[in-house]
C-alpha positions as CSV (number, residue, x, y, z in Angstrom):
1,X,-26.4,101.4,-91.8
2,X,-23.6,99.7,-90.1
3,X,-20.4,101.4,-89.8
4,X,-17.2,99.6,-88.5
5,X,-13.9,101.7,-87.2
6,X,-10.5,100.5,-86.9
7,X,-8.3,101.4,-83.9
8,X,-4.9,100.7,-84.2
9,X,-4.0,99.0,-80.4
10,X,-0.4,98.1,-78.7
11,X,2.3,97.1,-81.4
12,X,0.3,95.1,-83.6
13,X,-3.2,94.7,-82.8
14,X,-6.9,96.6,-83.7
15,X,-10.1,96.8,-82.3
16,X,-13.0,97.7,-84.1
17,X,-16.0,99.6,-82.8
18,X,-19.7,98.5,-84.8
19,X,-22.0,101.5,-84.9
20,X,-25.5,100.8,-86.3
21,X,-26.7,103.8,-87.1
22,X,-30.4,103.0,-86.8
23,X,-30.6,102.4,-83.7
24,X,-27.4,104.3,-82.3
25,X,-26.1,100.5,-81.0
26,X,-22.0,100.9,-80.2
27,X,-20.4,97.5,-79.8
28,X,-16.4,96.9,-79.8
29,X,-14.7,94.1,-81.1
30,X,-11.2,92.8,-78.5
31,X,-10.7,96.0,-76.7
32,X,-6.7,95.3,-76.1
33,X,-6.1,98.4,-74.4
34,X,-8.1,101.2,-72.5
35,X,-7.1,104.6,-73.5
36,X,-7.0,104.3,-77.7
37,X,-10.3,102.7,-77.8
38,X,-11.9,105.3,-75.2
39,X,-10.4,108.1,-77.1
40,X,-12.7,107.0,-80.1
41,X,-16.1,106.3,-78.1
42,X,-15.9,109.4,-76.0
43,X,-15.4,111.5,-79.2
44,X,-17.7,110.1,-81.3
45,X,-20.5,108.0,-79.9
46,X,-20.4,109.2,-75.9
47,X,-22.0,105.9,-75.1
48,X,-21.1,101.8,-75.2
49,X,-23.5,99.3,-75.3
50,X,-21.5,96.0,-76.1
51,X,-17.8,94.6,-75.3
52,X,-17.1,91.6,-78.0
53,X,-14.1,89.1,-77.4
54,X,-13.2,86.6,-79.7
55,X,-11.0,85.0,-77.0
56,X,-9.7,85.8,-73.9
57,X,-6.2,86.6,-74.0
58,X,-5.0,90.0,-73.0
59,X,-4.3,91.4,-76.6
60,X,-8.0,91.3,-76.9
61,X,-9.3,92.1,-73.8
62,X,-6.9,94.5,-71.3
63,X,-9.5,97.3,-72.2
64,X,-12.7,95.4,-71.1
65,X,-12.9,96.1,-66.8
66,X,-12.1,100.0,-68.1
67,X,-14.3,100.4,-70.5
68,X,-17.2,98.7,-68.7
69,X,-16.7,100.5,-65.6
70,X,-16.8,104.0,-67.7
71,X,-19.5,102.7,-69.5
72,X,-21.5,100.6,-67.6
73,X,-21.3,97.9,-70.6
């Protein structure tokens, strides 16, 4: 079963972290900032398999070199 979290990001922005719970999968959707999406993973899931962007401006992806340097995504 697929389960999708929101994370409210910056002023106006959200990320969303996919967890398939079949095969333990975690995946996030435009990372915009490090430390509220990491909050999430490290209490939840502990693990990060997949960074999504839909583009590449900075509201989507300031989290991504963090994340995949903690995470080894």
């Amino acid at each position: 079963m697929l389960k999708i979290y929101t994370i409210p990001c910056l002023n106006d922005n959200y990320s969303y972290i996919l967890h398939d719970g079949e095969t333990n999968i975690v995946a996030i959707v435009d990372p915009s900032e490090f430390q509220s999406c990491d909050k999430i993973i490290s209490q939840k899931f502990k693990k990060l398999d997949f960074i999504l962007n839909t583009h590449h401006h900075i509201d989507h992806t300031g989290g991504n070199k963090e994340l995949k340097k903690k995470y080894n995504s």
